[in-house]
Backbone as CSV, one residue per row, in Angstrom:
resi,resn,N_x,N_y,N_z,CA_x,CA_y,CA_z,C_x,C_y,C_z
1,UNK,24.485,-2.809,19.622,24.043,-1.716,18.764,22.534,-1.525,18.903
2,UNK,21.844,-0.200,18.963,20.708,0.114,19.014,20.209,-0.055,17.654
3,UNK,19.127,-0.711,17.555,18.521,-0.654,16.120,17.583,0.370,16.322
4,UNK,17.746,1.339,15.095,16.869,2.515,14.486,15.947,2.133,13.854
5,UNK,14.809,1.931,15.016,13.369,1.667,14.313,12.505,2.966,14.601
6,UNK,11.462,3.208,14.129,10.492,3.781,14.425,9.222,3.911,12.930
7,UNK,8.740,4.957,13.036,7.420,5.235,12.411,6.824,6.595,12.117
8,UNK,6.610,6.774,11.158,5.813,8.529,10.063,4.951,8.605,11.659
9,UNK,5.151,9.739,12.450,4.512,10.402,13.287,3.283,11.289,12.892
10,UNK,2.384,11.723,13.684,1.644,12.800,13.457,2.399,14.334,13.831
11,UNK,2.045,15.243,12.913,2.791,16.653,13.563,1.713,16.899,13.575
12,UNK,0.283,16.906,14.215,-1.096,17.360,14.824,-0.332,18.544,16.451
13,UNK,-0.829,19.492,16.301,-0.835,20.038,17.346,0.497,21.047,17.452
14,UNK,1.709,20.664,16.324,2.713,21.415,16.478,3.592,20.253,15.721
15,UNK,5.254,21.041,15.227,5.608,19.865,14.968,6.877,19.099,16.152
16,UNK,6.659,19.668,16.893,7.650,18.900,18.375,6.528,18.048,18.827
17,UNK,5.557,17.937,18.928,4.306,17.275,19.368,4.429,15.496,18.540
18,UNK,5.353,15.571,17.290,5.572,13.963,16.967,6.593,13.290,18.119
19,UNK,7.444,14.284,18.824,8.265,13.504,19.699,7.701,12.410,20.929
20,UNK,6.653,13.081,21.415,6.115,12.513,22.652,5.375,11.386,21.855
21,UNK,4.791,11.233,20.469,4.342,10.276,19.983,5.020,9.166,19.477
22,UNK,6.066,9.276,19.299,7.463,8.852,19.044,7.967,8.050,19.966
23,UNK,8.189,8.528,20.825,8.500,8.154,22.234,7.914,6.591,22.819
24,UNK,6.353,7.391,22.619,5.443,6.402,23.029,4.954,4.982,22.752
25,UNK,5.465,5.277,20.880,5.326,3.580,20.770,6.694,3.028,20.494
26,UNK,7.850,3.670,21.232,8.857,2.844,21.059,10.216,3.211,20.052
27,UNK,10.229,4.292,19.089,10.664,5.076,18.297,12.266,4.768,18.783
28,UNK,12.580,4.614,17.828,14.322,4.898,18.034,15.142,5.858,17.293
29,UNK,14.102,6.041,16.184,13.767,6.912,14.731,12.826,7.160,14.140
30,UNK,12.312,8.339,13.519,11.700,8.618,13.331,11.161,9.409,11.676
31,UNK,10.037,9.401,11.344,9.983,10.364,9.644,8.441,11.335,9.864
32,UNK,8.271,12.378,9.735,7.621,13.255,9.254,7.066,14.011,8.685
33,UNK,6.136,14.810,8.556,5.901,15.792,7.360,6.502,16.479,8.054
34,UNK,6.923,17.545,7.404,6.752,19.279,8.216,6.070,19.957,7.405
35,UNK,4.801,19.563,6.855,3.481,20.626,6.596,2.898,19.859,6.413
36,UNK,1.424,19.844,6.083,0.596,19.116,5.301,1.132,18.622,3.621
37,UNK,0.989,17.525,4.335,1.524,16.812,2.444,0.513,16.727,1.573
38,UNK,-0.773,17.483,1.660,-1.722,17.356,0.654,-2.278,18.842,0.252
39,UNK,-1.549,19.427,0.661,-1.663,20.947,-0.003,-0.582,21.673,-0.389
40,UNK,-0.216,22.523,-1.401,0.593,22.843,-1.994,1.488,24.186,-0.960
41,UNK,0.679,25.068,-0.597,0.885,25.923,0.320,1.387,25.402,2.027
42,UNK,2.525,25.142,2.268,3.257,24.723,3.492,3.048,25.736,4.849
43,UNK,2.955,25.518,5.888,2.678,26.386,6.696,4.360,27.276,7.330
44,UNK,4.451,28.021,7.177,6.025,28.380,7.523,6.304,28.316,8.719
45,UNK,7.871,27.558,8.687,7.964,27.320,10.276,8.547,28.436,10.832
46,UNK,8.484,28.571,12.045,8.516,29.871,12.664,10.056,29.741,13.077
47,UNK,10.577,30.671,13.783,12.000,30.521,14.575,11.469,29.967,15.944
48,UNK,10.094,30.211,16.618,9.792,29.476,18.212,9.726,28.016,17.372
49,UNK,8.855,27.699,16.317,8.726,26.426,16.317,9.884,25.598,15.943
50,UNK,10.741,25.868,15.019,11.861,25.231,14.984,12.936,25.097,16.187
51,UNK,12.933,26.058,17.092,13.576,25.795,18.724,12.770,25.026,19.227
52,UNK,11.565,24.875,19.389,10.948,24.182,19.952,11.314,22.522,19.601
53,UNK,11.538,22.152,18.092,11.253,20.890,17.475,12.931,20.837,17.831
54,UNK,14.025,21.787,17.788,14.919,20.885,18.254,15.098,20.922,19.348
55,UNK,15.034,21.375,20.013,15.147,21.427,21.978,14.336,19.665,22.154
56,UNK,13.404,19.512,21.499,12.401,18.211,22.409,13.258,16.999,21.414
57,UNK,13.882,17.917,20.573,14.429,16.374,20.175,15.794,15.861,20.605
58,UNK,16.650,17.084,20.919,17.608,16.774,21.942,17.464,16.510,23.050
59,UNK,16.303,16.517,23.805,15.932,16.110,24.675,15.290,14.234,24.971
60,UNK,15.276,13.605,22.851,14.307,12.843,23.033,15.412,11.445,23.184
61,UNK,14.843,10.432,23.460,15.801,9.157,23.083,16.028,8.781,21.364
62,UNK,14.685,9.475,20.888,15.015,9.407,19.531,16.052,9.778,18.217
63,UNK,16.807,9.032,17.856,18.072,9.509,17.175,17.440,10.256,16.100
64,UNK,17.874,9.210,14.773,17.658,10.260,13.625,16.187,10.704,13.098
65,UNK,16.019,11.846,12.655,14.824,11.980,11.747,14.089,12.320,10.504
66,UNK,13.904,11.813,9.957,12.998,12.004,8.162,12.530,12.985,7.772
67,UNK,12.275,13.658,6.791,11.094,14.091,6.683,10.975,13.614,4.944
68,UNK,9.385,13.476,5.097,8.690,13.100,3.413,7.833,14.080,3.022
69,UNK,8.304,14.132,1.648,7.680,15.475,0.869,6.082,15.459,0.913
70,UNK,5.708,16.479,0.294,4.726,16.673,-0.221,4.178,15.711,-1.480
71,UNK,3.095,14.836,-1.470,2.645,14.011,-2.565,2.233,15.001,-3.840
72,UNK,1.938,16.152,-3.608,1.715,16.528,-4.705,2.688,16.858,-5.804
73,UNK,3.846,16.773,-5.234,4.797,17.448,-5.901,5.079,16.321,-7.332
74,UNK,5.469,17.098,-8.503,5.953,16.006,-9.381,6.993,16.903,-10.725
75,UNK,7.722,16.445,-10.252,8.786,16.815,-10.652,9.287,16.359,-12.075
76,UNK,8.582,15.321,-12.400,9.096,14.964,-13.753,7.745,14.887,-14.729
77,UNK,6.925,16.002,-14.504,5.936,16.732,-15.194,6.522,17.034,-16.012
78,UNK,5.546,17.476,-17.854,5.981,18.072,-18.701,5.195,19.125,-18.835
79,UNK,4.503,19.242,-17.805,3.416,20.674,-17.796,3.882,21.676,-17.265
80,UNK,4.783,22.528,-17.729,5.554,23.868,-17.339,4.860,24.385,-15.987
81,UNK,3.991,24.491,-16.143,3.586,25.446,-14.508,3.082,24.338,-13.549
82,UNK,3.271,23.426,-13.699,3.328,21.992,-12.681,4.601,21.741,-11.756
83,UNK,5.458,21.557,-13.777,6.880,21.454,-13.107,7.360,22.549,-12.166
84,UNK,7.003,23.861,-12.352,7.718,24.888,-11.793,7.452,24.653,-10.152
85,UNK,5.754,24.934,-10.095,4.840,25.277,-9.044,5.894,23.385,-8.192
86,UNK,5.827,22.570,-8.712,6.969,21.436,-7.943,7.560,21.952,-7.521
87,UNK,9.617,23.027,-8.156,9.721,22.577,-7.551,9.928,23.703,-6.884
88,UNK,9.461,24.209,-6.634,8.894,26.100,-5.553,8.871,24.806,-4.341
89,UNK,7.786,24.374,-4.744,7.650,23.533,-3.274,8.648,22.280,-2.967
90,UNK,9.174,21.831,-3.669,10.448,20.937,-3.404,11.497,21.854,-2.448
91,UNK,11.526,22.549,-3.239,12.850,23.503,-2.382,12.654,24.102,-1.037
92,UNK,10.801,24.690,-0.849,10.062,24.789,0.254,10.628,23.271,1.436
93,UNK,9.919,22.320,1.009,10.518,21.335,1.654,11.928,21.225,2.669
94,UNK,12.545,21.526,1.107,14.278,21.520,1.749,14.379,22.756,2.892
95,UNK,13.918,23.631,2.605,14.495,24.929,3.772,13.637,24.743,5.021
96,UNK,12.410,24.087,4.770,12.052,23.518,6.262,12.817,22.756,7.041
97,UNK,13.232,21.686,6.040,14.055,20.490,6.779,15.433,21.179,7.402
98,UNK,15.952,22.125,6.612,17.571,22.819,7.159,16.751,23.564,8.540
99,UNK,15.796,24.570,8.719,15.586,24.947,9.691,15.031,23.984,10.658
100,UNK,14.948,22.925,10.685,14.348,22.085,12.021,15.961,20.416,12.218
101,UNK,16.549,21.024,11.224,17.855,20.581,11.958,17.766,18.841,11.041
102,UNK,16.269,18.810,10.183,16.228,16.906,9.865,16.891,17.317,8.306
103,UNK,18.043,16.162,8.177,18.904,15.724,7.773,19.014,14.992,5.969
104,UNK,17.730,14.434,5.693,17.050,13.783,5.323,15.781,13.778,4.408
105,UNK,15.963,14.112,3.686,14.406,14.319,3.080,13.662,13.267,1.763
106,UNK,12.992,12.410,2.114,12.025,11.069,1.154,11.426,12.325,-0.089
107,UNK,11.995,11.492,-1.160,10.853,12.001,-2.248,10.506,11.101,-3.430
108,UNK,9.403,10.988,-3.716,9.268,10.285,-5.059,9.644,10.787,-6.351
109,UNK,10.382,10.047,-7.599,10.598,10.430,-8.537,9.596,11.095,-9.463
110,UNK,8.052,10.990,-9.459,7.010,11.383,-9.910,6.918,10.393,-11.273
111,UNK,5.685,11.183,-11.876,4.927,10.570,-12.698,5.301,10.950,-14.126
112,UNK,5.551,10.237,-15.213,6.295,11.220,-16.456,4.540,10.932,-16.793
113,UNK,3.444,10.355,-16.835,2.005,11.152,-17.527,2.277,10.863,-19.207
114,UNK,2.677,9.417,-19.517,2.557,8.797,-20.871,3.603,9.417,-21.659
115,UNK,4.370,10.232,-21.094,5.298,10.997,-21.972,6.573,10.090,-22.218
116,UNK,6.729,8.774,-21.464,7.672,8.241,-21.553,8.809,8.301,-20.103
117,UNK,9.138,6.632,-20.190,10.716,6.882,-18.831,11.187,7.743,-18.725
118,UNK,11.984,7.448,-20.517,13.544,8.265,-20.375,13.401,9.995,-20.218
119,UNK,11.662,10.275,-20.985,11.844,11.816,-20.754,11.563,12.586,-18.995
120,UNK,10.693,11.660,-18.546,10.416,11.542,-17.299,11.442,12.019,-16.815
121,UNK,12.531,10.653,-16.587,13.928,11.131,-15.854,14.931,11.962,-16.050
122,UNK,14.950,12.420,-17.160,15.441,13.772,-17.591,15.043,14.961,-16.988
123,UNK,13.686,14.633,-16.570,12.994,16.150,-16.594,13.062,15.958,-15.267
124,UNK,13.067,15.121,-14.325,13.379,15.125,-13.144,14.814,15.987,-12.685
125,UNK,15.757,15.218,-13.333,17.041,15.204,-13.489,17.321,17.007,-13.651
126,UNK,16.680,17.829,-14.807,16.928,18.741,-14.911,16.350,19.704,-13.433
127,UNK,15.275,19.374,-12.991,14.653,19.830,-11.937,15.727,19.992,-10.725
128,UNK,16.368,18.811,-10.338,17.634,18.820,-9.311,18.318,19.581,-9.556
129,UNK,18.473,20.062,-11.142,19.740,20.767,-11.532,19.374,22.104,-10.864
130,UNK,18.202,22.643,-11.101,17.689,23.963,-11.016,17.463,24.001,-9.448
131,UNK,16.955,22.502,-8.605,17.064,23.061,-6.929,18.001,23.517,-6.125
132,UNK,19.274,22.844,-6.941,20.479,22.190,-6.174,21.507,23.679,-6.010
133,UNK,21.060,24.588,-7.149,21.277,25.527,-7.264,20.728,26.908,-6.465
134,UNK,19.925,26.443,-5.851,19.323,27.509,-4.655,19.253,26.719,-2.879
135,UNK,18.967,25.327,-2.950,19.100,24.436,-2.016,19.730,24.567,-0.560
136,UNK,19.618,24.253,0.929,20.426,23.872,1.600,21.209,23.213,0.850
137,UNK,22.774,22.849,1.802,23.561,21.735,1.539,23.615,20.877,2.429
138,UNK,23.317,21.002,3.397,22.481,19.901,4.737,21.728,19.412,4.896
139,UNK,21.026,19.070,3.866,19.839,18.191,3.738,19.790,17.270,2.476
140,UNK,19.610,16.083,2.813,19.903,15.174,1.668,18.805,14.432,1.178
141,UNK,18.955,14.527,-0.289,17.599,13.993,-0.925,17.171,12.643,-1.056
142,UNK,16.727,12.125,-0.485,16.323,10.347,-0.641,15.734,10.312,-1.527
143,UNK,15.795,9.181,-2.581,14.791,8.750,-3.714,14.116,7.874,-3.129
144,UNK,13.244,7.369,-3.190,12.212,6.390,-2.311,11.992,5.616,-3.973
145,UNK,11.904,4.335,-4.222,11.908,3.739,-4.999,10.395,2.969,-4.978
146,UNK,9.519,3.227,-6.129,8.125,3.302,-6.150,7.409,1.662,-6.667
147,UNK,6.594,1.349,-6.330,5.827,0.294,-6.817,5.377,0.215,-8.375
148,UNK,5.332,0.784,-9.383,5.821,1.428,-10.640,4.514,1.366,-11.158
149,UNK,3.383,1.779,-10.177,2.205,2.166,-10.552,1.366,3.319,-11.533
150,UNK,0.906,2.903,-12.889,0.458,3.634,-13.900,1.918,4.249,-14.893
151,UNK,2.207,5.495,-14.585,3.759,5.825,-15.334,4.599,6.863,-13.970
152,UNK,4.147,6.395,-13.026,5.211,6.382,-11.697,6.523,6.137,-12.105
153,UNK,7.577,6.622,-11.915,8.628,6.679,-12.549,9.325,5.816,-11.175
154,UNK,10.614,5.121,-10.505,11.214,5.036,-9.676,10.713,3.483,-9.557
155,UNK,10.255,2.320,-10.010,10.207,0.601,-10.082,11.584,0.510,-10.048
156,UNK,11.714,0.098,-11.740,12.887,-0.237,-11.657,14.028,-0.015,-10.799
157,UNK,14.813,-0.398,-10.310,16.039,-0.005,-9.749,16.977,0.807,-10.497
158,UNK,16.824,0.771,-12.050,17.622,1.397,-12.764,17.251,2.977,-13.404
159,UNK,16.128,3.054,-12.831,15.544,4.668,-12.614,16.048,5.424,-12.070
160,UNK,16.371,4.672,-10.065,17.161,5.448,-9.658,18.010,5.229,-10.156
161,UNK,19.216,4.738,-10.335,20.994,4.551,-10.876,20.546,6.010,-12.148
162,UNK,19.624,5.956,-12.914,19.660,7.317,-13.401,19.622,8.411,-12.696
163,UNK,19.130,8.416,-11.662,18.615,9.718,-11.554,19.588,10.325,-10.641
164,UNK,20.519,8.988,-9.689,21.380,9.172,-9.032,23.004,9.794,-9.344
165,UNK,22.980,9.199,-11.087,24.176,9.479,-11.880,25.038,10.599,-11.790
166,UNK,25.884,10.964,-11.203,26.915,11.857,-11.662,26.475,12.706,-10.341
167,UNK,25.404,12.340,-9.532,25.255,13.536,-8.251,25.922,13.286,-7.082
168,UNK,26.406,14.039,-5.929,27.489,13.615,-5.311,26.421,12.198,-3.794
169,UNK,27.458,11.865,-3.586,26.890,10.796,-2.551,26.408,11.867,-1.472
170,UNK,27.006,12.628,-1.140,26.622,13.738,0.054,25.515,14.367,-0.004
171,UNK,24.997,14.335,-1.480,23.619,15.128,-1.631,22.575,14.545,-1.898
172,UNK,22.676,12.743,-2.148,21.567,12.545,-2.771,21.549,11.065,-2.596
173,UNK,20.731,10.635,-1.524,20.861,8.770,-0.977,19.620,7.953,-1.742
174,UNK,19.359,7.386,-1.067,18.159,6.276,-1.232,17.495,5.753,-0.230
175,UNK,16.012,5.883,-0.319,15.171,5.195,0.813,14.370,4.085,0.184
176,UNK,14.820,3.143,0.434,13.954,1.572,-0.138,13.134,1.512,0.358
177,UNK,11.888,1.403,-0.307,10.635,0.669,0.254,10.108,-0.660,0.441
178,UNK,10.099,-1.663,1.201,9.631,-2.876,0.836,8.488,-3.232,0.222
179,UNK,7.561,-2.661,0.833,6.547,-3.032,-0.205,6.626,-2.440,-1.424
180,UNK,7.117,-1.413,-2.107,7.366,-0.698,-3.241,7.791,-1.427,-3.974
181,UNK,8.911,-2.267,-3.906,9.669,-3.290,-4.180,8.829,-4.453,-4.781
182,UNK,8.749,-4.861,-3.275,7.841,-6.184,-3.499,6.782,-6.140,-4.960
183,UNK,6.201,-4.394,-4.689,4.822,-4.699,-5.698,5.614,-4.637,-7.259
184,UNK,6.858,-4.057,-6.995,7.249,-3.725,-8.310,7.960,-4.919,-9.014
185,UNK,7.839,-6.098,-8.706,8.343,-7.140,-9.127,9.484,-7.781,-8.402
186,UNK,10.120,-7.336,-7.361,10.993,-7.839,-6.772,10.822,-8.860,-5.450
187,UNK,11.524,-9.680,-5.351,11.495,-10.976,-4.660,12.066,-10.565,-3.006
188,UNK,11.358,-10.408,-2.080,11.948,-9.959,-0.756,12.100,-10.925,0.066
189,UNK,11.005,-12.178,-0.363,9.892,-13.045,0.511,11.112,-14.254,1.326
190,UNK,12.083,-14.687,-0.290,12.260,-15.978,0.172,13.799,-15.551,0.275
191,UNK,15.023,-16.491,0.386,16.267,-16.011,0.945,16.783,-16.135,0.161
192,UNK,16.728,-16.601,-1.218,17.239,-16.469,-2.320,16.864,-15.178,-3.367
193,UNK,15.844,-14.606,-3.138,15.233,-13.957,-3.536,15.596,-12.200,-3.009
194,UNK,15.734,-12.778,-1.332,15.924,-11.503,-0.814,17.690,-10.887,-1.456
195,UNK,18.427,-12.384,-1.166,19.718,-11.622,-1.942,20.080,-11.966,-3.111
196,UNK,19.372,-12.068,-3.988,19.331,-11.576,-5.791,18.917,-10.152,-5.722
197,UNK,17.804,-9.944,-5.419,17.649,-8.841,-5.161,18.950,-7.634,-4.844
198,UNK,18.976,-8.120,-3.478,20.453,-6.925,-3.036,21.098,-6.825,-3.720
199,UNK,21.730,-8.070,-4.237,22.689,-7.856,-5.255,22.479,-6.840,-6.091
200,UNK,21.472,-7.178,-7.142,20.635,-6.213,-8.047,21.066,-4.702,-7.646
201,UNK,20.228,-4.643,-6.946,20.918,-3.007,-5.853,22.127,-2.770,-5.961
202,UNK,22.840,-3.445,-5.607,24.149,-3.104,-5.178,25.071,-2.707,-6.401
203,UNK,24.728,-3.996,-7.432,25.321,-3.771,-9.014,24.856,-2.238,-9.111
204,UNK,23.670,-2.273,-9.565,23.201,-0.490,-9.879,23.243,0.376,-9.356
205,UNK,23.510,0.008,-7.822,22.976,1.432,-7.592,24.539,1.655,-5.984
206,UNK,24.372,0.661,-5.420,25.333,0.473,-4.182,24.631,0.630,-3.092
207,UNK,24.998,-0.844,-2.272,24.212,-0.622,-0.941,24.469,0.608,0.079
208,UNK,25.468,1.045,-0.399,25.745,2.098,0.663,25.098,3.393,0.545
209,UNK,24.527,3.800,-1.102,23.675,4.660,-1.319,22.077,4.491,-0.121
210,UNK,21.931,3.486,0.165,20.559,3.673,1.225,21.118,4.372,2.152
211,UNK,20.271,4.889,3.067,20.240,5.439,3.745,18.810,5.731,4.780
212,UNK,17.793,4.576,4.455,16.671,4.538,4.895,15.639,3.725,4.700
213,UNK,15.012,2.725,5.326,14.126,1.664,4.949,12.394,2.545,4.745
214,UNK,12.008,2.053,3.956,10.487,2.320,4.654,10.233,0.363,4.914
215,UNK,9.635,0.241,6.009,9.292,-1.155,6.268,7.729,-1.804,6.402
216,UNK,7.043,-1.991,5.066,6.343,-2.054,4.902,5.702,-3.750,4.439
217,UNK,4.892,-4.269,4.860,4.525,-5.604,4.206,3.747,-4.787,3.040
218,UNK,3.151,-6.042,1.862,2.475,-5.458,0.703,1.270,-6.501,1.019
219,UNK,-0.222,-5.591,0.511,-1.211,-6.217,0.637,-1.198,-6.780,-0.921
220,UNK,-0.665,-6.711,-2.164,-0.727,-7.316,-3.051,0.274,-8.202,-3.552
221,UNK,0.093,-9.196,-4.098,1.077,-9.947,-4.618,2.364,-9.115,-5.411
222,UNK,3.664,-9.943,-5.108,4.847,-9.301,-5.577,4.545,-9.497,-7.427
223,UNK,5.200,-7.797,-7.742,4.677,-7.392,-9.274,3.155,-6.969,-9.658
224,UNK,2.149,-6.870,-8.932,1.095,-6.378,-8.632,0.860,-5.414,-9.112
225,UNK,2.345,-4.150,-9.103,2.211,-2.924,-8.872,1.145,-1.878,-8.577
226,UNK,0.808,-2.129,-7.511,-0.014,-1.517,-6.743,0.550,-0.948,-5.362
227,UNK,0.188,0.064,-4.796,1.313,0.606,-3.425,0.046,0.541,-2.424
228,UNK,-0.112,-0.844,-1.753,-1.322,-0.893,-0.270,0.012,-1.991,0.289
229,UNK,-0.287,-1.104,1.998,0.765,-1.119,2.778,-0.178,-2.271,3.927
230,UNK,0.630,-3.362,4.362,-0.013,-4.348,5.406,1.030,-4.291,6.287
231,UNK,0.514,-4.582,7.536,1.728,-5.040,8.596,2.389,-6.350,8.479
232,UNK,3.680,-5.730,8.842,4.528,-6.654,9.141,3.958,-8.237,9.465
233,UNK,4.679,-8.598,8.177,4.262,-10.861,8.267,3.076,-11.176,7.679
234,UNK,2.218,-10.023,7.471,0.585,-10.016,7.035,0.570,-9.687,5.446
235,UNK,1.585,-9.466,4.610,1.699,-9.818,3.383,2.159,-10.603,2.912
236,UNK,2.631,-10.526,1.194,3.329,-10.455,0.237,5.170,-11.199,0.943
237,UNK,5.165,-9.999,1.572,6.770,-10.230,2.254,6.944,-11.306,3.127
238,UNK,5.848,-11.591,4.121,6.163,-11.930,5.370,7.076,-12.192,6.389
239,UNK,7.294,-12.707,7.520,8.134,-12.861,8.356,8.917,-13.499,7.731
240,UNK,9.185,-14.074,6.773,10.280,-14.484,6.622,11.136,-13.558,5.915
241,UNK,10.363,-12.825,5.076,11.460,-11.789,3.782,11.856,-10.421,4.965
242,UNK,10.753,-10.031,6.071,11.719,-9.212,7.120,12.466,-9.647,7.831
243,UNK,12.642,-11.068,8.006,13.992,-11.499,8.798,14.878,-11.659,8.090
244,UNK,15.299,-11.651,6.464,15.928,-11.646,5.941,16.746,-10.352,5.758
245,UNK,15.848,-9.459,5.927,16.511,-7.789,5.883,16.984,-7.210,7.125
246,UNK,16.338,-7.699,8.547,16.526,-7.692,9.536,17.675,-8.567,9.914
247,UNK,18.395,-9.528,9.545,18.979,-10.278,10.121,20.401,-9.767,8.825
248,UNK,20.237,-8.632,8.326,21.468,-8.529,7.298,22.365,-7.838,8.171
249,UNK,23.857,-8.108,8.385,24.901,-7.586,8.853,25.096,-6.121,7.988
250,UNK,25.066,-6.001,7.044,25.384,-5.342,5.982,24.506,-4.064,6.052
251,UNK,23.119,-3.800,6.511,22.007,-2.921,6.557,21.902,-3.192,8.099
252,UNK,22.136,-3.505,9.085,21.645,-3.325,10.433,21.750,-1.876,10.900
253,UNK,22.349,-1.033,10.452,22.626,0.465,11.131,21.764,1.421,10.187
254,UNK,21.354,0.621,9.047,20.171,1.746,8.406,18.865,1.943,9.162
255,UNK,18.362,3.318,9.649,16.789,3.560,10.023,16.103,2.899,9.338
256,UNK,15.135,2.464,9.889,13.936,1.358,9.287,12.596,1.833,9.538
257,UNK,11.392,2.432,8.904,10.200,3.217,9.543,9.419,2.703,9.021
258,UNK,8.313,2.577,9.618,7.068,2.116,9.838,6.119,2.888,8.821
259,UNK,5.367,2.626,7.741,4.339,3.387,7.152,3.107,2.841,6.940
260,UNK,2.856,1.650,8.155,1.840,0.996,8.205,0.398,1.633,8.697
261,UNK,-0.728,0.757,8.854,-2.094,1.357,9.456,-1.716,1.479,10.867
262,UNK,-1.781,2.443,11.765,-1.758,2.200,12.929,-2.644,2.022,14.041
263,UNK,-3.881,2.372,13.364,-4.652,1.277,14.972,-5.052,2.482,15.928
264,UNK,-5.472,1.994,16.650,-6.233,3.047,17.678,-4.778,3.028,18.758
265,UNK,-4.479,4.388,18.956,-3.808,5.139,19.705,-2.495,4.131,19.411
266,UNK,-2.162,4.161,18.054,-0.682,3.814,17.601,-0.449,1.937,18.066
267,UNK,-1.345,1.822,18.490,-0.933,0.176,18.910,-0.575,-0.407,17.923
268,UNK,-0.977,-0.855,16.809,-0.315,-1.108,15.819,1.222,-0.879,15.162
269,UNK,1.544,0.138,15.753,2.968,0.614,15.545,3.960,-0.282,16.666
270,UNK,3.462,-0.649,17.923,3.838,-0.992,19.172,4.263,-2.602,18.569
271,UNK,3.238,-2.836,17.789,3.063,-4.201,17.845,3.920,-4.726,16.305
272,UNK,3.751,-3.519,15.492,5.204,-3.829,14.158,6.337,-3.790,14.930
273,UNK,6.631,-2.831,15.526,7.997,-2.775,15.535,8.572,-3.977,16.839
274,UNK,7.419,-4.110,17.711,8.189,-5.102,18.251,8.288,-6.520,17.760
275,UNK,7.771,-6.882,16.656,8.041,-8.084,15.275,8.945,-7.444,14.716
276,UNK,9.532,-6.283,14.341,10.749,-6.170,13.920,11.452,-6.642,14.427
277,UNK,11.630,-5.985,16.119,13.161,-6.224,17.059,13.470,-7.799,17.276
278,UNK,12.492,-8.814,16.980,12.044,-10.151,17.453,12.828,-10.850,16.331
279,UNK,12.190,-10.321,15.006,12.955,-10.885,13.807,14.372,-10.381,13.353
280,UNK,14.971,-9.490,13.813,16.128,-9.552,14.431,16.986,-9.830,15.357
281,UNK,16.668,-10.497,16.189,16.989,-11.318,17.288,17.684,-10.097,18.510
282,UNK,16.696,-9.091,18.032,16.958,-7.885,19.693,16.177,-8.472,21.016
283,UNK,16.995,-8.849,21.908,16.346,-9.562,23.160,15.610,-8.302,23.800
284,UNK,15.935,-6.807,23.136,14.890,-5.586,24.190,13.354,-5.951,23.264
């Protein structure tokens, strides 16, 4: 079996232009923006550019691909023209991703802003109600599960199991973060730890709901809650808590991506992922 590794590309120059970068340090899979994730206004993709991004990707060795929202977006705002202006651009998101063919789309649960969890996830919750209703149906929403920094909504594991509740499996997965995890109090490191944990997951939420790693070491101690991303073995996690996830029968066919520092001309990416394939015992 091919393991689906890779790493958040640059779309500098176009967005078929992440393939050849992709390629280059080794990609088996891949995650993206498709606009700038730090401005609210998305650049619209064209009909050449979306032929373009799938032609080079049927063309690429690279299987599946990501895309991650916009950071600004926050969805479980109680500031009416926040929430709205979200999720204009949430849904923006989604009709990019249906026109460039990716499958997939990372988002954070957002920030409820002292107002409280439970109203937080409600107001999230109602937000889906109102996308889901104009939405592709080919594109599926990942929750990315957060380091539970300030009133970041998505730590707990039982945030998502809310937010996931009653929505169909076809529309709405999960992308685990390790370091997210790690900072948010959870035990990745040691092998007892790594599967209490799963378990945990699995009770709430079901391993089969993932559908996407982010693979990240943590530069802060586990429960920290803080979200700074180290390479692979160089945190919190280390080589031992990624050979524990790496060496699971159970998750070997989930994409696994890279959201580390990468280094001058991606070497750093070259050099995670081939400590991934190692700590999984891939002889390529």
């Amino acid at each position: 079996m091919t393991l689906l590794l890779g790493a958040h590309m640059s779309i500098a120059g176009g967005l078929d232009k992440a393939f050849e970068r992709g390629e280059a340090v080794g990609c088996t899979a891949m995650q993206v923006f498709t606009a700038n994730a730090s401005r609210w206004q998305g650049k619209p993709v064209t009909t050449d550019a979306a032929a373009r991004f799938r032609e080079r990707w049927q063309a690429s060795p690279i299987g599946p691909v990501f895309s991650h929202d916009s950071y600004l977006i926050n969805l479980a705002s109680q500031k009416d023209a926040l929430w709205q202006k979200s999720k204009a651009a949430f849904l923006e998101e989604l009709q990019r991703c249906h026109l460039l063919g990716i499958k997939g789309m990372v988002m954070h649960p957002g920030a409820h802003l002292d107002a409280g969890e439970a109203v937080g996830l409600e107001r999230v919750r109602c937000a889906f109600d109102d996308i889901l209703a104009q939405a592709p149906d080919d594109v599926m929403i990942l929750i990315e599960n957060t380091a539970a920094q300030g009133s970041c909504l998505g730590g707990p594991f039982q945030h998502i199991a809310t937010l996931l509740a009653d929505y169909p499996a076809k529309r709405f997965g999960v992308c685990f973060d390790t370091c997210h995890a790690c900072a948010a109090g959870y035990d990745l490191a040691s092998e007892t730890g790594y599967r209490d944990t799963m378990a945990e997951f699995d009770r709430l939420i079901g391993l089969e709901r993932i559908q996407l790693f982010h693979v990240n070491d943590s530069k802060k101690e586990r429960g920290a809650r803080v979200d700074r991303h180290a390479h692979i073995g160089e945190g919190a996690i280390g080589r031992s808590g990624f050979a524990n996830l790496m060496r699971d029968p159970r998750l070997a066919h989930i994409p696994k991506i890279l959201e580390t520092p990468k280094g001058e001309d991606d070497h750093m990416d070259r050099a995670n992922l081939a400590l991934l394939r190692e700590l999984a015992g891939d002889p390529a």
